[in-house]
C-alpha positions in Angstrom: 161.9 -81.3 -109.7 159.8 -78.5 -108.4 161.0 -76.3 -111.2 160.3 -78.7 -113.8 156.9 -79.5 -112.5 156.0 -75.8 -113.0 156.9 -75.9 -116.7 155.8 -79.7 -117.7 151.5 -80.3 -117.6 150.8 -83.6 -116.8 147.1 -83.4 -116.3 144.7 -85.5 -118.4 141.0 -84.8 -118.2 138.2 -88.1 -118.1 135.2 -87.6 -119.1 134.8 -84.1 -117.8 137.0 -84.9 -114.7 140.5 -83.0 -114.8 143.0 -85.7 -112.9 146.4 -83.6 -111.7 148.2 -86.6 -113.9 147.2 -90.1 -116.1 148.3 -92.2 -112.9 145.4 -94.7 -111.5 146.4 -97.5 -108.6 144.8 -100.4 -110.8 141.6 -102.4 -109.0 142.4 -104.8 -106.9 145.9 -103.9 -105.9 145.4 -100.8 -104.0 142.5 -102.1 -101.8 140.4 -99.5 -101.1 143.4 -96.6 -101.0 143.3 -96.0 -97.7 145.8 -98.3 -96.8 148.1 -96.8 -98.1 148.0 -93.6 -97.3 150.7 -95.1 -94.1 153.2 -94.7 -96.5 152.7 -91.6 -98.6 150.2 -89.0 -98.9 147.9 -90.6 -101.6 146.3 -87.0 -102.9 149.0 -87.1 -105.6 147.0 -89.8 -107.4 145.5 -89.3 -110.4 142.6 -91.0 -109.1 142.0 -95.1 -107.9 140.0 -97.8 -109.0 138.8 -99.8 -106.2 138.6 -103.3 -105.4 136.0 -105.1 -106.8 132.5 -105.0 -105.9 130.0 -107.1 -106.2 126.3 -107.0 -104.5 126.6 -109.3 -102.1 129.5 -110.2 -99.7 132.1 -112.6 -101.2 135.2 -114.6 -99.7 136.9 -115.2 -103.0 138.7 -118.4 -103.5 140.4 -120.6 -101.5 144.0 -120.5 -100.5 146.6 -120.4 -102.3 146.1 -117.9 -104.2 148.9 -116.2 -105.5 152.0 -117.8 -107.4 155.1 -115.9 -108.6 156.7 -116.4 -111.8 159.2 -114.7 -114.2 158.8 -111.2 -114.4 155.4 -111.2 -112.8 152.7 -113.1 -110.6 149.6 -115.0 -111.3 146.6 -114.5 -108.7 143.2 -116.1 -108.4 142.0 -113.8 -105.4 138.3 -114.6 -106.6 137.1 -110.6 -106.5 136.9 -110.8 -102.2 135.1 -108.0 -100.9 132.2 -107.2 -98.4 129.6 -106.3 -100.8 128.6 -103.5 -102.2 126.6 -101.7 -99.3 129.5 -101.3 -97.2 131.9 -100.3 -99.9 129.7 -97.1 -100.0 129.0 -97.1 -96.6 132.0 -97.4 -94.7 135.3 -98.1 -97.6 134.4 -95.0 -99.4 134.0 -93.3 -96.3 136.9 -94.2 -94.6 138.8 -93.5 -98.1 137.3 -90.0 -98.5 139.1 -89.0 -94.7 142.7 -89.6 -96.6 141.9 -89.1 -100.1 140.1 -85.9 -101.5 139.5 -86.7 -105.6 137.2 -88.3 -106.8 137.9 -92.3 -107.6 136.6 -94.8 -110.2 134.4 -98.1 -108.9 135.0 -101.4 -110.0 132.2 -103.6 -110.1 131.7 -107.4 -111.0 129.3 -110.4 -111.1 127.4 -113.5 -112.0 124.8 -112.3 -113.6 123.0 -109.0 -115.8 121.2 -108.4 -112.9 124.0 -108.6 -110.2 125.5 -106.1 -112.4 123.0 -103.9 -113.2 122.2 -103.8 -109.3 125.8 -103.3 -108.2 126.1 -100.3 -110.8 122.9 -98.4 -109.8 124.0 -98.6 -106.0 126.7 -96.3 -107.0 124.1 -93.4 -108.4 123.9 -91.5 -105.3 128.3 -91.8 -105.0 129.2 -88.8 -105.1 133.1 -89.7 -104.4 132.7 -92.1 -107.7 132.9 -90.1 -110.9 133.2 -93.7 -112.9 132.5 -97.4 -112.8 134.8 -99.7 -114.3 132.8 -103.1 -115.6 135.1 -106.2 -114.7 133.8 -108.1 -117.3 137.5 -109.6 -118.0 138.3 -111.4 -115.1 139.8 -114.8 -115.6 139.6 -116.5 -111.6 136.1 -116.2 -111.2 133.3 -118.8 -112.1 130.4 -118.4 -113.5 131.0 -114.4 -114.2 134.4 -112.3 -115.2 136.0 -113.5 -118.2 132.6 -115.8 -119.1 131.0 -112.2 -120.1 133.7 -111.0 -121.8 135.0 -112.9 -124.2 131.6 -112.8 -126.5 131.3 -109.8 -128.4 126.9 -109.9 -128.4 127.1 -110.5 -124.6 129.0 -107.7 -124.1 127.4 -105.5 -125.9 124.0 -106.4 -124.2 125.8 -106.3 -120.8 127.0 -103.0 -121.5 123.4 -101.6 -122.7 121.5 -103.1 -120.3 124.1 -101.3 -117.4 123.5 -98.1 -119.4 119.5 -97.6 -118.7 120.3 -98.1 -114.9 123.5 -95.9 -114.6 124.2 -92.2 -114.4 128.0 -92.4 -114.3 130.2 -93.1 -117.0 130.7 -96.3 -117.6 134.1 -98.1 -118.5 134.1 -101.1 -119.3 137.3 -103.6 -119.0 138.5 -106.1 -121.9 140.4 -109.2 -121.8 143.0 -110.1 -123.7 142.6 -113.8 -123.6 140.4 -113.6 -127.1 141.3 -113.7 -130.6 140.8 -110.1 -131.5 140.3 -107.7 -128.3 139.2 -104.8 -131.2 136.0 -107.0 -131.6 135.5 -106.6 -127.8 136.1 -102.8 -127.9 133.5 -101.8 -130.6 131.1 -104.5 -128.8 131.1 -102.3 -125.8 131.0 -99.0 -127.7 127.9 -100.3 -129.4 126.0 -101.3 -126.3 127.0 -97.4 -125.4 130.3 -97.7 -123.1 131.9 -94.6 -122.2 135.6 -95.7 -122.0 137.7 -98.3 -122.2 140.1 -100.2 -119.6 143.1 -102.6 -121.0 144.6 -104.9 -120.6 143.1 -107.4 -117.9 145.2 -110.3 -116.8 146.5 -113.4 -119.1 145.5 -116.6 -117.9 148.5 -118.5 -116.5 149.1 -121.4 -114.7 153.1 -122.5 -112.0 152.8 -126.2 -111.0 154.8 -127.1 -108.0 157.7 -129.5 -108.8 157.5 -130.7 -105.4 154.6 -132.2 -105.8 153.0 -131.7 -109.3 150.6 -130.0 -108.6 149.2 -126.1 -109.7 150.0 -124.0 -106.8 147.0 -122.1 -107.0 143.9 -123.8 -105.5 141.4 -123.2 -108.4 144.6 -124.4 -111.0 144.9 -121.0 -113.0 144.8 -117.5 -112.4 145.5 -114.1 -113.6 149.4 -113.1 -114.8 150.9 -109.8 -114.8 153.3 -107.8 -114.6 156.2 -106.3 -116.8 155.8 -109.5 -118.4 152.7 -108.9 -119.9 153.5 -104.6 -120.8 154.3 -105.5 -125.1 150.4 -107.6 -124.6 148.8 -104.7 -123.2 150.5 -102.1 -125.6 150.0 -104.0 -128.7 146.3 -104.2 -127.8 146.2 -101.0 -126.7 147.4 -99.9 -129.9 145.3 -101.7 -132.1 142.0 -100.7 -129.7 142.9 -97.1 -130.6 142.8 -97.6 -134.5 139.2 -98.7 -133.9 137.6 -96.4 -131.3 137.6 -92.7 -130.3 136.6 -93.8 -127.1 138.8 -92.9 -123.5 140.8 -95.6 -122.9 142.6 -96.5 -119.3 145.8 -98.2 -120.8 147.2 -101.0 -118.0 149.3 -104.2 -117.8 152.7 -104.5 -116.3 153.6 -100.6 -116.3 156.4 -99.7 -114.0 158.0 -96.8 -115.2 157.2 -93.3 -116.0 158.4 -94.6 -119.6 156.2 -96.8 -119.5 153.7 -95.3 -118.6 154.7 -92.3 -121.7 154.9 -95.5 -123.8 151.1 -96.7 -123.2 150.2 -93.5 -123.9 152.0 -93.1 -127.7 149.9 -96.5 -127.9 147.0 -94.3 -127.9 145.9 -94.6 -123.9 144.6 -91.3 -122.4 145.5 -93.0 -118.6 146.8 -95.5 -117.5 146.4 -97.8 -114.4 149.5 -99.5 -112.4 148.9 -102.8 -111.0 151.1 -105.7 -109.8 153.7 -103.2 -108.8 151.9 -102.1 -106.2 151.9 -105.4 -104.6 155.9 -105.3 -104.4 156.3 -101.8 -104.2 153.7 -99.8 -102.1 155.5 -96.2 -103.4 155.4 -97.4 -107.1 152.9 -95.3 -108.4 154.1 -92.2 -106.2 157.4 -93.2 -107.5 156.1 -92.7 -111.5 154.5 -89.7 -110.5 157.9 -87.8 -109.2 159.4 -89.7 -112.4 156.8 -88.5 -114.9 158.1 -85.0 -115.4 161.6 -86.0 -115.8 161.0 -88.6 -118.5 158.5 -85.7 -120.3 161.7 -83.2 -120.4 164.5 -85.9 -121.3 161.7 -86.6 -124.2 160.9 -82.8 -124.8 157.2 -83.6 -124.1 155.5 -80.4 -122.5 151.7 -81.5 -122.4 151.1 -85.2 -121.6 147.8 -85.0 -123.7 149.8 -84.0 -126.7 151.6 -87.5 -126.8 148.0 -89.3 -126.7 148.1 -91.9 -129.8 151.4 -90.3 -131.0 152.5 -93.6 -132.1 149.7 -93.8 -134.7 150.6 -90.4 -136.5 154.4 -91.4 -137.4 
């Protein structure tokens, strides 16, 4: 593999930022990366997104909160996290010990101001090069998903986080809306940066036992290899309308997959659920990566970068 390593160029670059390959543990299932460096040596990363923040302290919801289902899971974690301050101040920290790139924040909340506040705390970050807007997530009340699935709201959102922030901003769309290209040139408009996709489908298991949802708060997010033709399709259809960066996500697994997204017109992607089942997933796609590139004949990752649109 060495040998082919040497010949094959998987680096991508975001926004100015050269990453040594498009791989990105997803927010929310890598914790704060740390954790896993107990299994492998997590420098081969691309970069991470971390959990989500938020400005205060939060619990999330209440137990249960995960459900499994055909080809995938559904989770309603409820963005748990200690708060903003100690994600720079000791998370970041403790990550940076393991972990020498720089890494991508994640940042949700209730309100334009808990945003706005949460983003400007990350200024003086120097380990965070981006922060990625949850505006998409579907197990939180009275924030996520409620900001994300109006196209004026996000475009607001998005310019109000703009006059506060000096990082690139990214902002991450749903796809439980009609037309998820109306949500993409939304947040270009209010002056994103990139764009992360997909977030989680809303899904619901019921326990036969007792007819009841298994999760507490009913419904929750699903993904998965379930959801990878969503994510690619909207991935796809995002590209035909923006320019933009965009982080391409939902149910990726493979390095194929991961070559597929890209086709789709994604210049990274992000791997999610399979990190919850497989804790060497992405180091697995990462060792994969250049194998899949030669079988393919693909010598530059960036080359293949919306290849699916010029066919």
């Amino acid at each position: 593999m060495s040998s082919i390593n040497k010949v094959l160029d998987t680096q991508i670059e975001l926004f100015g930022v050269k990453l040594d390959n498009p791989i990105i543990p997803a927010s929310g299932t890598f914790g704060f990366g740390y954790e896993f460096s107990e299994y492998y040596d997590i420098n081969v990363l691309g970069s991470i997104s971390l959990k989500g923040t938020t400005l205060e302290k939060r619990y999330g919801n209440p137990l249960p909160r995960i459900a499994e289902c055909p080809a995938g899971l559904i989770n309603a974690i409820g963005l748990q996290n200690p708060g903003v301050d100690a994600v720079i101040n000791e998370e970041i920290p403790r990550l940076s010990k393991v972990y020498s790139k720089p890494v991508i924040a994640n940042v949700g909340g209730h309100s334009f101001n808990e945003y706005t506040h949460t983003v400007a705390k990350f200024n003086d970050c120097d380990k965070v090069f981006a922060v990625e807007l949850n505006i998409s997530c579907p197990n939180v009340k009275g924030g996520g998903m409620a900001f994300g699935t109006n196209p004026e709201t996000v475009e607001t959102l998005v310019r109000e986080i703009k006059k506060v922030s000096t990082k690139p901003i990214i902002v991450k769309l749903s796809p439980n809306v009609t037309d998820v290209t109306l949500l993409a040139k939304a947040a270009e408009n209010g002056g994103a940066d990139g764009l992360s996709l997909i977030n989680t489908l809303v899904g619901m298991r019921i326990d036969l036992r007792t007819a009841k949802p298994i999760i507490s708060v009913k419904s929750g997010g699903y993904s998965g290899p379930g959801v990878f033709p969503v994510a690619v399709n909207m991935v796809y259809k995002v590209r035909e309308k923006t320019s933009l960066p965009i982080i391409g996500m939902g149910g990726i697994s493979s390095a194929s997959d991961v070559i597929e997204m890209m086709y789709a017109g994604a210049n990274a992607v992000m791997v999610g659920s399979l990190n919850l089942v497989n804790p060497y997933g992405c180091k697995e796609i990462i060792e994969d990566l250049p194998i899949e590139m030669q079988k393919l004949g693909i010598n530059k990752l960036t080359d293949i970068i919306g290849r699916a649109h010029n066919v």
